[in-house]
Backbone as CSV, one residue per row, in Angstrom:
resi,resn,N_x,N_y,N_z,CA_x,CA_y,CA_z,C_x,C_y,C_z
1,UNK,46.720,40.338,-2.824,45.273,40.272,-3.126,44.557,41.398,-2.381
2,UNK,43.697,42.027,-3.012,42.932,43.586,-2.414,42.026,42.379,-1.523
3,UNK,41.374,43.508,-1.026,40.081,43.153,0.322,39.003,42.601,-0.849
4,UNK,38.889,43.668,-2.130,38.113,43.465,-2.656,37.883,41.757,-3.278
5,UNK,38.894,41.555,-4.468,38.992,40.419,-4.956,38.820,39.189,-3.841
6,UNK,39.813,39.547,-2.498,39.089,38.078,-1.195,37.871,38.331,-1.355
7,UNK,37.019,39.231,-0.909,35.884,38.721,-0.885,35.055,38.743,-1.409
8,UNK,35.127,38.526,-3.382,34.599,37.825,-4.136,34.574,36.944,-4.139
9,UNK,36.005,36.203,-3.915,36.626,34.817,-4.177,35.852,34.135,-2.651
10,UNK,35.956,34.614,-1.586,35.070,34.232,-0.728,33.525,33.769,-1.402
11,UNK,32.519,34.841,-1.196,31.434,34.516,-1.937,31.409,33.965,-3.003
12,UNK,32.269,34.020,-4.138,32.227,33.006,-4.948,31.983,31.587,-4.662
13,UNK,33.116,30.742,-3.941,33.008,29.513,-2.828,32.165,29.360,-2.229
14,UNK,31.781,30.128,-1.924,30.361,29.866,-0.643,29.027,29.534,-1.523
15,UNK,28.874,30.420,-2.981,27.935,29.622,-3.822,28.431,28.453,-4.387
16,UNK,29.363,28.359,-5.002,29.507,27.343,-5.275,29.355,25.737,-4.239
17,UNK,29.392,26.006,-3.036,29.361,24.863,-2.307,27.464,24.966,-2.273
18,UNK,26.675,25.577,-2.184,25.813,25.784,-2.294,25.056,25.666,-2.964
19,UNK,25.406,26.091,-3.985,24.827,25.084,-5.528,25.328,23.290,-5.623
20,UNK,26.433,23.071,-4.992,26.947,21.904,-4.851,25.817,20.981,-4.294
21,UNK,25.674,21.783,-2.906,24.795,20.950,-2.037,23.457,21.192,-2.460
22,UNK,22.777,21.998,-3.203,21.137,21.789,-3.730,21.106,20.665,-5.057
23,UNK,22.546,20.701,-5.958,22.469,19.531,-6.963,22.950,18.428,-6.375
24,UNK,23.068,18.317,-5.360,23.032,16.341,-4.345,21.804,16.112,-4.226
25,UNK,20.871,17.508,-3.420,19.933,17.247,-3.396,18.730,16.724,-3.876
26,UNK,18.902,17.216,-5.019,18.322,17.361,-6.397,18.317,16.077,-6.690
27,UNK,19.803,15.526,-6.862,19.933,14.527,-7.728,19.480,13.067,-6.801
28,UNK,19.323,13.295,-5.307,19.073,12.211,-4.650,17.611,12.296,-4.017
29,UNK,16.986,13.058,-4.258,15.366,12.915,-4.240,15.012,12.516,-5.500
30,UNK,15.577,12.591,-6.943,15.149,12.620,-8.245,15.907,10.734,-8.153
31,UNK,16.610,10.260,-7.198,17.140,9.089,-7.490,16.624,8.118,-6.648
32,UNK,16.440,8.593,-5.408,16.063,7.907,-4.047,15.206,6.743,-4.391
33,UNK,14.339,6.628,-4.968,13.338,5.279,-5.583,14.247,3.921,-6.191
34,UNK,15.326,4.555,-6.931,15.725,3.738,-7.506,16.904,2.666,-6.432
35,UNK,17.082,3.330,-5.559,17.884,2.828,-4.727,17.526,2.440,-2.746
36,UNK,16.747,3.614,-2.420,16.431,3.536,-1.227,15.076,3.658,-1.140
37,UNK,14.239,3.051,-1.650,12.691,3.686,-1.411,12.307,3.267,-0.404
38,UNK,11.749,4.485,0.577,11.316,4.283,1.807,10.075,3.183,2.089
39,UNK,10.011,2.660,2.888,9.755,1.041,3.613,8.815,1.289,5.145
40,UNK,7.428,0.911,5.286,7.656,0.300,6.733,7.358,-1.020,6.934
41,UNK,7.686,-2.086,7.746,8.354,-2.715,8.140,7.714,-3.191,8.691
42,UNK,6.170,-4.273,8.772,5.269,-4.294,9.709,5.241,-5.772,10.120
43,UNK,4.979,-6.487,11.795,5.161,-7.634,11.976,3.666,-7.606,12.319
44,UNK,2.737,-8.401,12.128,1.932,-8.442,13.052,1.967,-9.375,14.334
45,UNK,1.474,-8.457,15.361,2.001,-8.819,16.939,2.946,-8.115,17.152
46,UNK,3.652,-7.244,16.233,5.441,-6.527,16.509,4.617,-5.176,17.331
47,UNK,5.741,-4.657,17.628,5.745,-3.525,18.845,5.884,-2.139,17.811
48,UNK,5.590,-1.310,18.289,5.579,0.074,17.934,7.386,0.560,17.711
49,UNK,8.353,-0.029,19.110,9.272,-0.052,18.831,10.132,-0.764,17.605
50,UNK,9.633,-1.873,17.837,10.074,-2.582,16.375,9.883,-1.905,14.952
51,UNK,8.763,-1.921,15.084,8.254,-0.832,14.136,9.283,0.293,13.360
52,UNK,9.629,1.043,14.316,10.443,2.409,14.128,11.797,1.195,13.927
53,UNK,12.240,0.460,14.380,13.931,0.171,14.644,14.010,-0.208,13.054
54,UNK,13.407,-1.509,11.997,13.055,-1.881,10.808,13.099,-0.881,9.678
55,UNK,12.095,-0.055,10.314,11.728,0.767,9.112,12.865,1.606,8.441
56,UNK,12.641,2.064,7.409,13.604,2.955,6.894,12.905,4.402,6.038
57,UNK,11.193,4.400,6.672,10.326,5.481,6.161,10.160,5.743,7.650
58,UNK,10.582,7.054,8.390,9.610,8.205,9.266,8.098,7.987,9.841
59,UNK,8.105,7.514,10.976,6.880,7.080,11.413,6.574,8.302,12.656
60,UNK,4.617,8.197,12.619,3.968,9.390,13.507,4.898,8.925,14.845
61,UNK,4.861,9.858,15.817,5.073,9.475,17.054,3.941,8.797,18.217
62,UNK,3.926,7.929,19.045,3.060,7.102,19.602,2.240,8.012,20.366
63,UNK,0.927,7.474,20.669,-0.095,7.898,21.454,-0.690,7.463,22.613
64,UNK,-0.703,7.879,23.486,-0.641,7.148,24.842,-2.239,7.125,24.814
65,UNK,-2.454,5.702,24.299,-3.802,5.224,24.288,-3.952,4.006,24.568
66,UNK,-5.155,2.935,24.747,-5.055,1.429,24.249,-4.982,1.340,23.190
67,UNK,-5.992,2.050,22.421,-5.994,1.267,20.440,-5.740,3.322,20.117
68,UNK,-5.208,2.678,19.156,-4.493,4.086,18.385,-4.268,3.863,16.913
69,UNK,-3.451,4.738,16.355,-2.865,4.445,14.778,-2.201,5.420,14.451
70,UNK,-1.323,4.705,13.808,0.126,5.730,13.469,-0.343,5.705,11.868
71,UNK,0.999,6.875,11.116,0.611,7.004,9.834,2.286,6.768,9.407
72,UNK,2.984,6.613,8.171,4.295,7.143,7.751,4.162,9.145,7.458
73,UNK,5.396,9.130,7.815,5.513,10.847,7.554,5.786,10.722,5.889
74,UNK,6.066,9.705,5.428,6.518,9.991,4.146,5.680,9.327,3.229
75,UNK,5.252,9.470,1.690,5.368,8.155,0.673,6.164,6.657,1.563
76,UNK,5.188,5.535,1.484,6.158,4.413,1.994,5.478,3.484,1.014
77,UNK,6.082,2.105,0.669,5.696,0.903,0.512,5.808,0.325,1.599
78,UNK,4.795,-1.200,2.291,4.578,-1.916,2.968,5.473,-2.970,2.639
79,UNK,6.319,-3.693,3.855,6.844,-4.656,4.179,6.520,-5.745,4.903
80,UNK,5.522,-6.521,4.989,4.621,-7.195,5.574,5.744,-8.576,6.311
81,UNK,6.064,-8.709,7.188,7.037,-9.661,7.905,6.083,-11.048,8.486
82,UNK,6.649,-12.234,7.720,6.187,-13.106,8.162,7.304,-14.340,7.872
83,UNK,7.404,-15.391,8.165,8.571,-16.423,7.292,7.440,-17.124,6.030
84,UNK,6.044,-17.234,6.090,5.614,-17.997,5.513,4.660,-16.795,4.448
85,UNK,3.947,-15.902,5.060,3.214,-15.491,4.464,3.566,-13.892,4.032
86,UNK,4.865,-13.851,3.988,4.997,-12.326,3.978,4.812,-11.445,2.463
87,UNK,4.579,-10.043,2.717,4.780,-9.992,1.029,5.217,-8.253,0.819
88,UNK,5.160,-7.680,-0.083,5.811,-5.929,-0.329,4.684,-5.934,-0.985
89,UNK,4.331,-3.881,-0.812,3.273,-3.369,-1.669,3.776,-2.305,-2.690
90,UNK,3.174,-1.518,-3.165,4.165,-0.723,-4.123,4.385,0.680,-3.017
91,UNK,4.891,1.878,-2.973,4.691,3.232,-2.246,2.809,3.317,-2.024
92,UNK,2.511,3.599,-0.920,1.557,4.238,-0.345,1.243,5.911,0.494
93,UNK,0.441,6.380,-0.157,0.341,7.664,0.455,-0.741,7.564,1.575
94,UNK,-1.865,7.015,1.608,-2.893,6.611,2.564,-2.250,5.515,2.975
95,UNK,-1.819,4.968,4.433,-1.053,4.400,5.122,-1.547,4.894,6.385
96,UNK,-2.259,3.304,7.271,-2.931,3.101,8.541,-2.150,2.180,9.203
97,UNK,-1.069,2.021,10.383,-1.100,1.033,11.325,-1.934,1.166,12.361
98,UNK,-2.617,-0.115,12.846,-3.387,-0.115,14.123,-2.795,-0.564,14.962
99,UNK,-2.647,0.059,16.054,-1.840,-0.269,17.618,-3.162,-0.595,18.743
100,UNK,-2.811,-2.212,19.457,-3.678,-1.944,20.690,-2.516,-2.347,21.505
101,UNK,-2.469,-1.287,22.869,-1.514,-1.468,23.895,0.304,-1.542,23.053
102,UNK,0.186,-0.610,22.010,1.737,-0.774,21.478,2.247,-2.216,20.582
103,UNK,0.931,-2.890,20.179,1.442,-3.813,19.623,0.676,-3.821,18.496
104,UNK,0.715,-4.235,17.333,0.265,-3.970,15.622,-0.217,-4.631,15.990
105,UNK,-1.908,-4.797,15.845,-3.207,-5.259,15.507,-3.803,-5.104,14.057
106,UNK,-3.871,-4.204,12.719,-3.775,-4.235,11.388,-2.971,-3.053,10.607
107,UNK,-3.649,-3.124,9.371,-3.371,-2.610,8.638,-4.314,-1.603,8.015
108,UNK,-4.267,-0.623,7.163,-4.835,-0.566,6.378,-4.708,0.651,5.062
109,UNK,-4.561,0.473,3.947,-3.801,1.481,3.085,-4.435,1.403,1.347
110,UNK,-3.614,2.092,1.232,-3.900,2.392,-0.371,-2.798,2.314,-1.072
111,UNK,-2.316,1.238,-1.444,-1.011,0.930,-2.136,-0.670,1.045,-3.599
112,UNK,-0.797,2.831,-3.365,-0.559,3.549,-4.333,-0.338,5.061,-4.438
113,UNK,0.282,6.160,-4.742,0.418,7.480,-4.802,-0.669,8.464,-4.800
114,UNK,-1.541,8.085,-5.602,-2.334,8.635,-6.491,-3.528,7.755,-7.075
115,UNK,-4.352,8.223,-7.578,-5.478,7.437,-8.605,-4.797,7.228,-9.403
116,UNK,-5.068,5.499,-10.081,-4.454,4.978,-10.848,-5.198,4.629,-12.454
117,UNK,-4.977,4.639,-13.455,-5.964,4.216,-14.470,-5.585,2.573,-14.475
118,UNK,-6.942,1.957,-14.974,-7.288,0.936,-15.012,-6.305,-0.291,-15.148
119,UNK,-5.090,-0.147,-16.461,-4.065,-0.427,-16.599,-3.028,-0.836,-15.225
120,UNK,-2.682,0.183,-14.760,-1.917,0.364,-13.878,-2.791,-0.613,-12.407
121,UNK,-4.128,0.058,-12.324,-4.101,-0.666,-11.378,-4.491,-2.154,-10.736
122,UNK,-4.992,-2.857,-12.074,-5.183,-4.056,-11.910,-3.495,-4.786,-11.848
123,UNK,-2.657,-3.745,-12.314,-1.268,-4.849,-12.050,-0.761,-4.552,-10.842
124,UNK,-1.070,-3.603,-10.283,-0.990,-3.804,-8.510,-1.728,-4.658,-8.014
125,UNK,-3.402,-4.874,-7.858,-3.892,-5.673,-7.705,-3.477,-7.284,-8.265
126,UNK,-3.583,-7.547,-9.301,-2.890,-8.964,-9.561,-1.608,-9.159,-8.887
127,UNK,-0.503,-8.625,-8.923,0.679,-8.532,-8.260,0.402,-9.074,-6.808
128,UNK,-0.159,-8.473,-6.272,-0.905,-8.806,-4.277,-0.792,-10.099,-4.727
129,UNK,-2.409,-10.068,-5.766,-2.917,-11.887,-5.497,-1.872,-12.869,-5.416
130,UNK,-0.970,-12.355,-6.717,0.091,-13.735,-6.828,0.831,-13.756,-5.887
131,UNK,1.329,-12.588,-5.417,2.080,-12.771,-4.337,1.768,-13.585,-3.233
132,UNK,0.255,-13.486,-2.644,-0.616,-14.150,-1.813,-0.729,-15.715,-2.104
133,UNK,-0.628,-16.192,-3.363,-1.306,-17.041,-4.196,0.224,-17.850,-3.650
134,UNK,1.287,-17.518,-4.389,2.961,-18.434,-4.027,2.851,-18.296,-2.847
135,UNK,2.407,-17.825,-1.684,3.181,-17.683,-0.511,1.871,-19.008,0.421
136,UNK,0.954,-19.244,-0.507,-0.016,-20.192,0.419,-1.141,-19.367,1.060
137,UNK,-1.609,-18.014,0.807,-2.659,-17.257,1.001,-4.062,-18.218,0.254
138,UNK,-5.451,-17.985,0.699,-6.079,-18.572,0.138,-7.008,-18.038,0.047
139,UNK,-7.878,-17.758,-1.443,-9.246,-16.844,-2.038,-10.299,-17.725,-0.959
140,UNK,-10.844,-16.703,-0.404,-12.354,-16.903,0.469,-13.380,-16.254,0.009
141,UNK,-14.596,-16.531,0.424,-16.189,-16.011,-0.415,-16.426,-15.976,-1.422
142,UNK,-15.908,-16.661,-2.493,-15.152,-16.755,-3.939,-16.576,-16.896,-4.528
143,UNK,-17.770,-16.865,-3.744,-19.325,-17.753,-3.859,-19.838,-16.247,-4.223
144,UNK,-19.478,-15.359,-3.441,-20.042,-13.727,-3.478,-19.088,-13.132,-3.823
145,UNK,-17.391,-13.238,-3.620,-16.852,-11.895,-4.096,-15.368,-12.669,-4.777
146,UNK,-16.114,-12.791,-6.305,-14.548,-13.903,-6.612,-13.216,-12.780,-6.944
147,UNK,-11.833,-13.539,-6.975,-10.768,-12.740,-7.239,-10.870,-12.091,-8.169
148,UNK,-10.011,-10.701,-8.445,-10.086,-9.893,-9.489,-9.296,-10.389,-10.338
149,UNK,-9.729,-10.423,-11.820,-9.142,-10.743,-12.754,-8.672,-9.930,-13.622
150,UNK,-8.191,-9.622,-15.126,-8.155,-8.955,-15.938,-8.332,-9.171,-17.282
151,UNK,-9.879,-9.207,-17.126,-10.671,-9.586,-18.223,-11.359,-8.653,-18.462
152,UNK,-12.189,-8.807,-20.237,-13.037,-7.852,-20.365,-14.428,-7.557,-19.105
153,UNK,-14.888,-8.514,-18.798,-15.980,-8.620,-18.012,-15.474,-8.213,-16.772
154,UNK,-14.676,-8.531,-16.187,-14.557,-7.173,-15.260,-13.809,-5.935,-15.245
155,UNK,-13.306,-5.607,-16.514,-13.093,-4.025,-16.982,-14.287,-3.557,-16.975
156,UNK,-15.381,-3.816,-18.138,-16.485,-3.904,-17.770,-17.780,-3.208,-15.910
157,UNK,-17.231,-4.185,-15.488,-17.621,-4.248,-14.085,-17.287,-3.115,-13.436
158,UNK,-15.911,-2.780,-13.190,-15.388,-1.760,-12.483,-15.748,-0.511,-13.385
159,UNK,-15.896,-0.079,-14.593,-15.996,0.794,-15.417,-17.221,1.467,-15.004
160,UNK,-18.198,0.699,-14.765,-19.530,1.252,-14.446,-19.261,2.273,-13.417
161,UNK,-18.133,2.100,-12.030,-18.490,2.674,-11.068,-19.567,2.383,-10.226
162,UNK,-20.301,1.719,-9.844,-21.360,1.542,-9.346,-20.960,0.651,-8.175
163,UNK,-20.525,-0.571,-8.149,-19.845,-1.550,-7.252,-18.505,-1.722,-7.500
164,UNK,-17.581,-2.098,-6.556,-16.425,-2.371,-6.596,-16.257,-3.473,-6.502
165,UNK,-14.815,-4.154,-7.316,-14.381,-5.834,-7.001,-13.517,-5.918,-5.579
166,UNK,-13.672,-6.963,-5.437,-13.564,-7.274,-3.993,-13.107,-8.602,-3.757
167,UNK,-11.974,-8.838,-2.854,-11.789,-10.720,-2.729,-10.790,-10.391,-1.288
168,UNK,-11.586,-11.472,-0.775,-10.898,-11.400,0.192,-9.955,-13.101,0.371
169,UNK,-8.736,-12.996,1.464,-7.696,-13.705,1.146,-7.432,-14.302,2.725
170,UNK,-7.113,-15.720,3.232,-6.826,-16.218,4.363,-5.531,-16.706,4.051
171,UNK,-4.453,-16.467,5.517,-3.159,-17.237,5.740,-3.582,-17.699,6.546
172,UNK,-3.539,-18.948,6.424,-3.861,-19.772,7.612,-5.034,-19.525,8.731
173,UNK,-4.617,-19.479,9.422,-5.894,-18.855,10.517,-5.053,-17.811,11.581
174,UNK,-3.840,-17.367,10.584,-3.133,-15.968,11.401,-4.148,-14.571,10.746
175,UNK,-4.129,-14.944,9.619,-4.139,-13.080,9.024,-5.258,-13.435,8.133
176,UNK,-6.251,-12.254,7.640,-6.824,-12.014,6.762,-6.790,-10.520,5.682
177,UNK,-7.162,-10.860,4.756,-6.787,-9.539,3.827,-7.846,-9.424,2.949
178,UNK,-8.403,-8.057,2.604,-9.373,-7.839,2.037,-8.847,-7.100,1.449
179,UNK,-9.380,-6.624,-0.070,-8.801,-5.983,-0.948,-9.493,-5.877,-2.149
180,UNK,-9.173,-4.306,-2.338,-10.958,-3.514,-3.339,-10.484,-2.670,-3.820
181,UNK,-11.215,-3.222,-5.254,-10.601,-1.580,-6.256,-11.890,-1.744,-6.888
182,UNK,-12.001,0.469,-7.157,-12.978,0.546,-7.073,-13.293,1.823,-8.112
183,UNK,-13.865,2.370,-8.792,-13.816,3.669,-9.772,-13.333,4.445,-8.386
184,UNK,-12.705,5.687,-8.905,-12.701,6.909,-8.177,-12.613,8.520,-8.905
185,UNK,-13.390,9.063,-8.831,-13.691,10.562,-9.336,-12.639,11.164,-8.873
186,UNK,-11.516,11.293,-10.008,-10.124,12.161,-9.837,-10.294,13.919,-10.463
187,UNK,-10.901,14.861,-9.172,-10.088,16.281,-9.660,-9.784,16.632,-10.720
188,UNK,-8.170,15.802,-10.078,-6.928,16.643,-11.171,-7.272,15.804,-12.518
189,UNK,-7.904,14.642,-12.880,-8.007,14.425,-14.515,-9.348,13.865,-14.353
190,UNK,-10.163,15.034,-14.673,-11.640,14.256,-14.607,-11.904,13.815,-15.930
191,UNK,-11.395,13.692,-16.818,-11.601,13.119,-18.201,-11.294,11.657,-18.456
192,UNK,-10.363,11.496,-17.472,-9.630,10.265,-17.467,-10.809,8.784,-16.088
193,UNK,-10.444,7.514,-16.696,-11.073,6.974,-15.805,-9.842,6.661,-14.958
194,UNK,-10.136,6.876,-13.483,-9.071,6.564,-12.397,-9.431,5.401,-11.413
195,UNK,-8.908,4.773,-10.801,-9.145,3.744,-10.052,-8.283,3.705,-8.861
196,UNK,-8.840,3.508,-7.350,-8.414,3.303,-5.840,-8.281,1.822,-5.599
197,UNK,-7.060,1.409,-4.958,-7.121,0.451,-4.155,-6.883,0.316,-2.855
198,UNK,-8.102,-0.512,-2.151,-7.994,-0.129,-0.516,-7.176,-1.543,-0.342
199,UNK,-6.497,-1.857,0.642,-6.005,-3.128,1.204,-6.197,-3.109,3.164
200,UNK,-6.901,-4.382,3.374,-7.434,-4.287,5.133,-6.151,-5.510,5.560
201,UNK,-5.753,-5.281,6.100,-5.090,-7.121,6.770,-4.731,-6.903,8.355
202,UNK,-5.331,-7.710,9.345,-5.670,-7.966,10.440,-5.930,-9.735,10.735
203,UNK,-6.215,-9.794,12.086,-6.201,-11.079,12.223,-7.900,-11.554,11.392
204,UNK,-8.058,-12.899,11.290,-9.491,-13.302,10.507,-10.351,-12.511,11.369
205,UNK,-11.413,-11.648,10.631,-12.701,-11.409,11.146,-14.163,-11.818,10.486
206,UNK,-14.268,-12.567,9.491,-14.806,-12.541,8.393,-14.979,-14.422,8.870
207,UNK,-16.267,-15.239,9.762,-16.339,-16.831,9.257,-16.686,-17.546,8.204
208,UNK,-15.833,-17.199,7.429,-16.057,-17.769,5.751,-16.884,-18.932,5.741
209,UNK,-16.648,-20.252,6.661,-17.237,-21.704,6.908,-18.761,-21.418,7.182
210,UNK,-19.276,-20.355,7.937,-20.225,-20.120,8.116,-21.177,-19.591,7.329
211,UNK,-20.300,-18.455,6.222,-21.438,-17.776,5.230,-20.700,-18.466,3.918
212,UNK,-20.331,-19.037,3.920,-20.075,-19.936,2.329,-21.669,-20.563,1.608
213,UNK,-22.051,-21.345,2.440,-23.316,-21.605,1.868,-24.595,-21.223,2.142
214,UNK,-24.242,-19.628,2.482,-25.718,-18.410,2.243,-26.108,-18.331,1.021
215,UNK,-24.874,-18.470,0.079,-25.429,-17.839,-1.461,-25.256,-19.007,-2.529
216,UNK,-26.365,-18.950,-3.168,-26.588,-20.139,-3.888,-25.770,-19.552,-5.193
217,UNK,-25.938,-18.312,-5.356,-25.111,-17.815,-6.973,-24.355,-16.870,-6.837
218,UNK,-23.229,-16.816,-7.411,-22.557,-15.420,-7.438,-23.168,-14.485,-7.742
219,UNK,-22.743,-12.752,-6.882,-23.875,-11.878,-6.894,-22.847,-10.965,-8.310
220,UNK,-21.297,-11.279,-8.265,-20.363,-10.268,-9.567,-21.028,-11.482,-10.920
221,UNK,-20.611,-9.933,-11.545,-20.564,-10.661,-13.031,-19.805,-11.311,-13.676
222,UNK,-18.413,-10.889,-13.368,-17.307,-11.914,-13.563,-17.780,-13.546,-12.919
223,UNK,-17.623,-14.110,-13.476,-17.186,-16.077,-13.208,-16.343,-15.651,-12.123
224,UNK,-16.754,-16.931,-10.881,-15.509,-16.769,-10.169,-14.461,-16.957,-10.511
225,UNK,-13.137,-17.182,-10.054,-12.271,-17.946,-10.288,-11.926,-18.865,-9.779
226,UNK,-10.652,-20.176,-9.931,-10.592,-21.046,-9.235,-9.769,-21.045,-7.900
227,UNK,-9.935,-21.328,-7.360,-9.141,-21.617,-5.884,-7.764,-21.689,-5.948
């Protein structure tokens, strides 16, 4: 074999492993959802360490503070850890943990990629509720801000843009969750109607017993719903 032909046949191999290793690549970022979609892993009361050990999405590094907040480095869906009340969100790109003294105090995110159209995002939203709904979560202020439904009257509602739907949700007297979708003016398809969903969950801050009978009528247009 000449000098020459080795070291074609050299460089030849060397792309070829090279092209090898960019089509793994390829093929396991283009697959990764279907099999490993990145996760964090949240207890409330859990530790920052816990945190990172669970997860299987890239978390900020800690801040030597009392109250702080980490973000995921990546796209994540929420893993909410509880035995009674726990539940999953879909991938989130806006993704808030709150730390006081290294220990998860809330939440708070957008459990979703992108602006969503209307379609899409009331079945994230419904999805939460039920999830909330089987696990023993319970609709609060239902007097001022009843659950979101998916009806004309509140397609309707949200379409305007003007106010957002809103319901907020009690486990027990551990956790509370608030949760709002709302028009949002999308950029990249301003032709299109797009829709945000925020999600809050922290311990109760909200004395439902107390402002339940401020309001004599519902202030949405939607009917509430039932309990």
């Amino acid at each position: 074999m000449t000098l020459r032909s080795h070291w074609f046949g050299w460089r030849c191999g060397a792309y070829l492993l090279v092209l090898a290793g960019l089509t793994w690549a390829v093929i396991h970022r283009l697959t990764q959802p279907l099999w490993d979609e990145p996760e964090i892993v949240v207890e409330m009361g859990g530790t920052y360490e816990n945190l990172l050990r669970n997860s299987s999405a890239p978390f900020s590094p800690e801040i030597r503070d009392r109250i702080w907040f980490g973000i995921p480095m990546t796209d994540a869906r929420l893993r909410f850890v509880d035995p009674q009340f726990g539940f999953t969100t879909p991938a989130a790109r806006f993704f808030t943990v709150n730390f006081d003294d290294y220990v998860i105090s809330g939440i708070r995110m957008s459990p979703q990629v992108e602006p969503l159209l209307i379609d899409d995002a009331l079945n994230v939203v419904l999805d939460l509720q039920d999830q909330w709904r089987e696990k023993g979560w319970v609709a609060k202020g239902l007097r001022n801000n009843p659950t979101i439904a998916d009806t004309p009257e509140w397609r309707e509602w949200l379409r305007k843009g003007i106010l957002s739907g809103r319901s907020y949700w009690l486990a027990g007297d551990k956790y509370q969750a608030m949760l709002i979708l709302g028009r949002f003016e999308d950029y990249r398809n301003p032709a299109e109607e797009r829709y945000l969903i925020t999600l809050a969950l922290a311990k109760p801050w909200t004395p439902f017993d107390e402002i339940e009978d401020m309001y004599d009528e519902p202030s949405h247009f939607p009917a509430p719903q039932p309990k």
